[in-house]
C-alpha positions in Angstrom: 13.0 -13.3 -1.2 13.2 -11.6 -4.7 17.0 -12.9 -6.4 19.3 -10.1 -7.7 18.2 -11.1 -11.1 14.9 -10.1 -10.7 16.1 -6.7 -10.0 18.3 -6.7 -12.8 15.6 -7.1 -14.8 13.5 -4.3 -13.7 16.7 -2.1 -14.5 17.1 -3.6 -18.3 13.7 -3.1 -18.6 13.3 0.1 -17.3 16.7 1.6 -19.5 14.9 0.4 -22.5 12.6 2.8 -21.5 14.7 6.0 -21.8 14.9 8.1 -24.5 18.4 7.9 -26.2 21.3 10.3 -25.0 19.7 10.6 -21.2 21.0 10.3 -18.4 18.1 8.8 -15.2 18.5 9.0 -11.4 16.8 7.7 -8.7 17.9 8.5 -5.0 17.5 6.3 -1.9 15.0 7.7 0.9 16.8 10.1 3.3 16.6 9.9 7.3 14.0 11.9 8.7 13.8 13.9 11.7 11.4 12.3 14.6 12.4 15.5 17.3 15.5 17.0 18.2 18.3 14.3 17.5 16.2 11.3 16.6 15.0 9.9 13.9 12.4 7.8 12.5 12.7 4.1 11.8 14.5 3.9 8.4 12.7 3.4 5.4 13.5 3.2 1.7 11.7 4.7 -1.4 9.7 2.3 -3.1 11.2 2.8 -6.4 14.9 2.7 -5.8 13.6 -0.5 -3.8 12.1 -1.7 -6.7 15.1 -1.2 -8.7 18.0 -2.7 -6.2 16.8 -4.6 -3.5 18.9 -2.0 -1.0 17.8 -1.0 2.0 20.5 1.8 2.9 20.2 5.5 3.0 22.8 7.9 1.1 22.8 6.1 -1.7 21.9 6.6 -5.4 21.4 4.6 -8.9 23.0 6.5 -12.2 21.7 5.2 -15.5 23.4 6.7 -18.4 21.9 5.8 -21.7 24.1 6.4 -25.3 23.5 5.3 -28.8 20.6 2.2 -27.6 23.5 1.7 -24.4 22.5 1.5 -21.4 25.1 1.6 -18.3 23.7 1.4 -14.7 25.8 2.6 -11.5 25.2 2.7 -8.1 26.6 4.9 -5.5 26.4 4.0 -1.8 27.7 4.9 1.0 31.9 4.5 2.0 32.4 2.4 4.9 33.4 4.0 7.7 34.2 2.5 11.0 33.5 5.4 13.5 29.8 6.0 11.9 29.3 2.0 11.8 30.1 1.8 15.5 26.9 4.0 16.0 24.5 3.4 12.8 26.0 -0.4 12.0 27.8 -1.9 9.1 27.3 -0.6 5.5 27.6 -3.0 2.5 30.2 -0.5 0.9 31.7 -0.3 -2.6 34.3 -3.3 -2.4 31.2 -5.5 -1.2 28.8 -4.0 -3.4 30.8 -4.4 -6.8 30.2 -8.3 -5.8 26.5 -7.8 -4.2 25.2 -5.9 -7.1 24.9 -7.1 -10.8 25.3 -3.9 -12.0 28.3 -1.8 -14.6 29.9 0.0 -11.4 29.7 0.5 -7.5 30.9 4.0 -6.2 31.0 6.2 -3.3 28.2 8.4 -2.4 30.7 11.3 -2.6 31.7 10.9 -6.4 27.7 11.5 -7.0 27.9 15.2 -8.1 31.1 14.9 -10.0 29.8 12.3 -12.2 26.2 13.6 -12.2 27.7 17.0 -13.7 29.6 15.0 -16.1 27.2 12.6 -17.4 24.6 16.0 -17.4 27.2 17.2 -20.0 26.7 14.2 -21.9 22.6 13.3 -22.2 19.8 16.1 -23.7 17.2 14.4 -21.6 17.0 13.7 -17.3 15.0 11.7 -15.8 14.1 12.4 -12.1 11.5 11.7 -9.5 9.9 15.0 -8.9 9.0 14.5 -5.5 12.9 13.9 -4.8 14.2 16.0 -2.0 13.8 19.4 -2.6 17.9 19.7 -2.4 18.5 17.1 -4.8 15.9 18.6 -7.4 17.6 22.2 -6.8 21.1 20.3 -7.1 19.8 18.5 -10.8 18.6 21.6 -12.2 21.7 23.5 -11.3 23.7 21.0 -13.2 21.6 21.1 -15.7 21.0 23.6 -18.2 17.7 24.7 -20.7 18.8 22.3 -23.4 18.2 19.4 -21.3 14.3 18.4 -21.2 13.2 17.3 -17.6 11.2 13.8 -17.1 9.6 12.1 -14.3 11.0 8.8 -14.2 8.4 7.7 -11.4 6.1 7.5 -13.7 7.6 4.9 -15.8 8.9 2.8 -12.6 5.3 3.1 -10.8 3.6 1.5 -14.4 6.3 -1.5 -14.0 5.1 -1.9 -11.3 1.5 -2.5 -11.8 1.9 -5.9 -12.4 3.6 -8.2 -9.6 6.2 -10.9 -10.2 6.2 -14.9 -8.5 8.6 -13.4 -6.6 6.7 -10.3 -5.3 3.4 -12.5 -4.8 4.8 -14.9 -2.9 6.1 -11.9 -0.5 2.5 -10.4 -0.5 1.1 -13.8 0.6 3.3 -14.4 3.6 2.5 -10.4 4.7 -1.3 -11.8 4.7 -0.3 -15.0 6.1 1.1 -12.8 9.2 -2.2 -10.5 9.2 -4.1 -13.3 9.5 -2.5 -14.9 12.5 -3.3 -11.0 14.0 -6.6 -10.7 12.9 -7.2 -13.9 14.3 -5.7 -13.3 17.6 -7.0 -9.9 18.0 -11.0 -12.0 17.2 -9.9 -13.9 20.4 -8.3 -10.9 22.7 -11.4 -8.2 21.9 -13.7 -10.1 24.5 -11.1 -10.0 27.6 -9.2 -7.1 26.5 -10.4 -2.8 27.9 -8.7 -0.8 25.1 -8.2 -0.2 21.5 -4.6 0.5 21.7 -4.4 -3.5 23.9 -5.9 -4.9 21.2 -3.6 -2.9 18.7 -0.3 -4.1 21.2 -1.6 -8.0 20.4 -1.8 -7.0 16.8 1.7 -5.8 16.5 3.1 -8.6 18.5 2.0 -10.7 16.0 3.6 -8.6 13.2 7.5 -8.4 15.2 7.0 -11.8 16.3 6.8 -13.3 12.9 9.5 -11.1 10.9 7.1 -8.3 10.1 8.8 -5.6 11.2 7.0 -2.7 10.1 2.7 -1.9 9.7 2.3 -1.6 6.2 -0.1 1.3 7.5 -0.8 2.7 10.8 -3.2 0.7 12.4 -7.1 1.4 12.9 -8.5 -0.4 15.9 -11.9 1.6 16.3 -14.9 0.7 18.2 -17.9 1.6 18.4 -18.7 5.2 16.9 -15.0 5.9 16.2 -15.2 3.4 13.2 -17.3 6.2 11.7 -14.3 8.5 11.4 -12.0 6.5 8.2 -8.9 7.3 9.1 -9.4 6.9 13.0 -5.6 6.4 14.7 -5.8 7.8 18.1 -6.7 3.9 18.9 -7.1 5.6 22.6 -10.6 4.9 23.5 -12.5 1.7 25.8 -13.7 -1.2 24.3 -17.2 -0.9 24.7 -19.2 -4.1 24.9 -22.2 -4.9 22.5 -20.4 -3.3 20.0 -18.5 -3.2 17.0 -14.3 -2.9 16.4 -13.2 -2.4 12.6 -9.8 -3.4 12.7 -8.0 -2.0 9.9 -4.4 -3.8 10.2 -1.5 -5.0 7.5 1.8 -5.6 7.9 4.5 -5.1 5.8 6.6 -8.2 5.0 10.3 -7.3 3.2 8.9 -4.2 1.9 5.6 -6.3 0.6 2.0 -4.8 2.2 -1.0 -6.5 3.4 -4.3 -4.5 3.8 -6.8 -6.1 5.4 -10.1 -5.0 7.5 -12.4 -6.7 9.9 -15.1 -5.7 11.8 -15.6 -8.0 14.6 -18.2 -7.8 17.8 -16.7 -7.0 21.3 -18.2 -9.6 23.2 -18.2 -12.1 20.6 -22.0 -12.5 19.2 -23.5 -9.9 16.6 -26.9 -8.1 17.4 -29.6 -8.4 15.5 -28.8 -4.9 13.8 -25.5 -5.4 13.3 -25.7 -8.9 11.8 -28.1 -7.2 9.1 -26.1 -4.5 8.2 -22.9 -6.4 8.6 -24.4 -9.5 6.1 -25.5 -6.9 3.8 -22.2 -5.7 3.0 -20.6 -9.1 3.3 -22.5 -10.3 0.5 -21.8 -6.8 -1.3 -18.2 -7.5 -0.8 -18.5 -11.1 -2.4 -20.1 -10.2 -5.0 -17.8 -7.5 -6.3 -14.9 -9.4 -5.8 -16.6 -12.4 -8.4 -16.2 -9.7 -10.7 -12.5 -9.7 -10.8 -10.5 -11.2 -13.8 -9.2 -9.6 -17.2 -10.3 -6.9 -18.8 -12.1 -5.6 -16.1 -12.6 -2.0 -15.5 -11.8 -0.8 -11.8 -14.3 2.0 -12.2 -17.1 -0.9 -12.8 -16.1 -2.4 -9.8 -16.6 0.7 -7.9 -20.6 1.9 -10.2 -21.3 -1.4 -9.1 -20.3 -1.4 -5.0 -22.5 1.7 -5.3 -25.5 0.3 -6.8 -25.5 -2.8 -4.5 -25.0 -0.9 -1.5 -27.6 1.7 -2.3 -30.1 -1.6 -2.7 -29.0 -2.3 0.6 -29.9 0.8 2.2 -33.0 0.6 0.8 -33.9 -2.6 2.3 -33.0 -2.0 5.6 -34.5 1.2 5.5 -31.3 3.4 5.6 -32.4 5.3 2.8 -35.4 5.7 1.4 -36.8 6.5 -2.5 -36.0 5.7 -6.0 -33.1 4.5 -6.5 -31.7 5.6 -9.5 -32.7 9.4 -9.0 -30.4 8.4 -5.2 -27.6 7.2 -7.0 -27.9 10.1 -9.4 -27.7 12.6 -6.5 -25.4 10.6 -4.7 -27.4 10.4 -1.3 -25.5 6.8 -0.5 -22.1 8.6 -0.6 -23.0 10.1 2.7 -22.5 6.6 4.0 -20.0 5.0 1.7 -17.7 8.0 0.7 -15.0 6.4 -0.2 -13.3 3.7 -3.2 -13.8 0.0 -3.6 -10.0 -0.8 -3.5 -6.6 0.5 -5.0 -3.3 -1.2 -5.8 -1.6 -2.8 -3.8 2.4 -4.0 -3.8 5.6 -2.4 -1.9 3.1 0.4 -0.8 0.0 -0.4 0.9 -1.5 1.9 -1.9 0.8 1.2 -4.6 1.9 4.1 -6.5 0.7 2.7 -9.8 -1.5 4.1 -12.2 -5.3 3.8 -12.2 -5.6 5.4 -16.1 -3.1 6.1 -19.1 -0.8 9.0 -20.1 -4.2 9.9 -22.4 -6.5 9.3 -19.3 -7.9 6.0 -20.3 -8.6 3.8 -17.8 -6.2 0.7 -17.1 -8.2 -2.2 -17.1 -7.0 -5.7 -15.0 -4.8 -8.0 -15.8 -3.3 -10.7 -14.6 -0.7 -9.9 -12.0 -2.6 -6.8 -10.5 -3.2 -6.6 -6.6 -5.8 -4.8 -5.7 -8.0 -4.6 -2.7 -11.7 -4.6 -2.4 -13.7 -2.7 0.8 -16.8 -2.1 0.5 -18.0 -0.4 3.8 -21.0 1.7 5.8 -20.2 4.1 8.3 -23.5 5.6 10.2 -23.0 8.2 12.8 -24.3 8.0 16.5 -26.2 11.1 16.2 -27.4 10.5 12.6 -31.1 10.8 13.1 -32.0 10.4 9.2 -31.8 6.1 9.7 -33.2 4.1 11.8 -32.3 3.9 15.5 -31.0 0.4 15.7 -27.9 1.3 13.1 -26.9 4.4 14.3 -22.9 4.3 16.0 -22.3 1.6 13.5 -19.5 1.8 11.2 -18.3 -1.6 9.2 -15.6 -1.9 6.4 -14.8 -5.7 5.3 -11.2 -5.5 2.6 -9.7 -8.4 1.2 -6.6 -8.2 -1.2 -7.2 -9.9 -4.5 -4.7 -11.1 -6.7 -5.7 -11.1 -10.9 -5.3 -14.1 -12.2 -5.4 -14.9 -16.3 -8.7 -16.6 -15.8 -10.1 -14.7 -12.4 -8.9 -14.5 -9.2 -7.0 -15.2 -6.4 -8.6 -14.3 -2.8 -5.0 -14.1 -1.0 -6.6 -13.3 2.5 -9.7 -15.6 1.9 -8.3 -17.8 4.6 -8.8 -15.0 7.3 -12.4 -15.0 8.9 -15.3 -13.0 8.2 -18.3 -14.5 8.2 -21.1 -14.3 11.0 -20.4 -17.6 11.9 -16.5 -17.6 11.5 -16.2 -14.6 13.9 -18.5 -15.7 16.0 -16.9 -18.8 16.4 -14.1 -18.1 17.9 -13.4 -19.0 21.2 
């Protein structure tokens, strides 16, 4: 668990941020409509997260900054017994004033009055843009064209590039979880007839160890459906002698895992598989030696793609000169996607890749980022040879930055031949 401290911290750092004479809000996620009169499973934006540490809707934080002074204030909902009796119990202000290390706790319902007041106040608001549309519409109709607009995502999302003890240590026990799925579902995909049984096994895990929530929704594809990325119907037969890319994470106190496996559904490899599945094993392994300071991410990707197009050439997946098939990006056809992204409270971390000039962020120590390499060959794909076609493989790992390299946090999860294929 992250201490209150922490959190304070992010605040003091992120008011030294603000311009002077500004005022800076940042709402909690709102409830959202599942059909009719139900919702969906509650859950709060990343950034006021990142900020507070609360997990309640209706609620706000105010940070009001005067002459180098910054005062923070959170509003959150007023206890009420007849909503609690249906939604449960709120924290409240009383409680909060003690919960939160923070200038002052109001109700939700004194927002607009002391929005409009502080507006009066600061030349310079700081929103998220993608706030709900009726919050933006409220912000700019208490504001006025002296005031300059600022997206203060943009400076939380930076902060957050770089993970904490605190925040690691959450990250590793969402892997730790995924594992124990990963593993199990290695042991269930020779007795079990569906995707979406073998997806039931992998959630179990999940609840059963605190993991509450995917970080994701789930990809259990086999055979030619792990050719289609973003494959969730997770509908379809198991079909023996071949392939299930399982793309599965959970999310551990708002912390995500993101971890893929591709995993034969009897058990043993065939010959073709094995040779395309090694190939990008030991693509995989050698991009993530890459990792440590300094880095650039888009080296990690020219690389993935140079290695992977040697790889089609040797198995016979594409055929010519190399450089002139990078250059015309013929190997894209069958790894169209990125090495990796970050990774943190989202399982793609709203952080930035490049600078407010566009340069490119490079690593450093603290960064999570994952690395999936993959091949994805369709059944009817008549340009490669026979033996490959139907087979789709991805293999992701989440790698933490370390000062002098890095940290393989889901190392201890299986995926060699002879790992997967020892498993009883």
């Amino acid at each position: 668990m992250i201490k209150e401290k922490e959190y304070v911290s992010r605040r003091t750092t992120l008011g030294k941020k603000l311009k002077d004479n500004s005022i800076a809000i940042v709402f909690s996620a709102t409830m959202k409509t599942r059909s009719n009169d139900t919702e969906y499973a509650y859950r709060q934006n990343s950034n006021f997260y990142y900020l507070s540490g609360f997990k309640e809707d209706n609620a706000a934080l105010l940070f009001h900054k005067e002459k180098g002074i910054v005062k923070t204030y959170m509003f959150v909902q007023h206890r009420d017994k007849l909503l609690e009796l249906w939604t449960g119990k709120r924290l409240g202000e009383k409680r909060g004033r003690k919960h939160f290390r923070i200038d002052e706790v109001f109700s939700i319902k004194k927002l607009d009055k002391m929005l409009e007041e502080f507006i009066k106040l600061g030349q310079n608001i700081y929103f998220d843009f993608r706030s709900d549309a009726s919050r933006i519409e409220k912000i700019k109709e208490l504001s006025n064209h002296y005031h300059s607009h600022k997206n203060i995502a943009i400076i939380i999302e930076k902060s957050r590039l770089i993970k904490s003890d605190g925040e690691i240590a959450l990250i590793k026990k969402a892997v730790s979880i995924t594992k124990d799925a990963h593993h199990m579902a290695m042991e269930k995909s020779k007795i079990l007839g569906n995707e979406y049984e073998l997806l039931a096994e992998i959630e179990y895990i999940f609840k059963k160890n605190g993991a509450y929530s995917d970080a994701y929704t789930s990809i259990v594809a086999s055979a030619n459906a792990a050719n289609t990325l973003h494959y969730i119907n997770n509908d379809s037969k198991i079909v023996d002698n071949e392939l299930i890319l399982i793309d599965a994470g959970c999310e551990y106190e708002y912390y995500a895992s993101d971890i893929t496996r591709t995993i034969p559904a009897n058990g043993k490899f065939t010959k073709a598989q094995k040779e395309l599945y090694e190939m990008i094993l030991d693509v995989q392994e050698k991009l993530i030696a890459m990792i440590k300071p300094n880095i650039l991410r888009t080296d990690i990707q020219m690389k993935s793609e140079e290695l992977l197009c040697d790889g089609m050439l040797e198995l016979g997946i594409l055929e010519g000169d190399k450089q002139e098939l990078l250059k015309s990006k013929a190997h894209k056809k069958y790894y169209p996607h990125g090495v990796g992204h970050w990774m943190g409270i989202d399982v793609h971390d709203e952080a930035p890749y490049r600078t407010k000039k566009g340069k490119e962020i490079p690593l450093k120590s603290g960064m999570v980022m994952t690395i999936e390499p993959g091949m994805y060959i369709d059944k009817d794909d008549k340009d490669v040879p026979k033996k490959y076609r139907g087979i789709g493989i991805r293999i992701e790992d989440d790698i933490l930055v370390t000062k002098d390299g890095y940290e393989n946090l889901s190392k201890g999860i299986r995926k060699s031949v002879k790992e997967i294929e020892s498993i009883s």
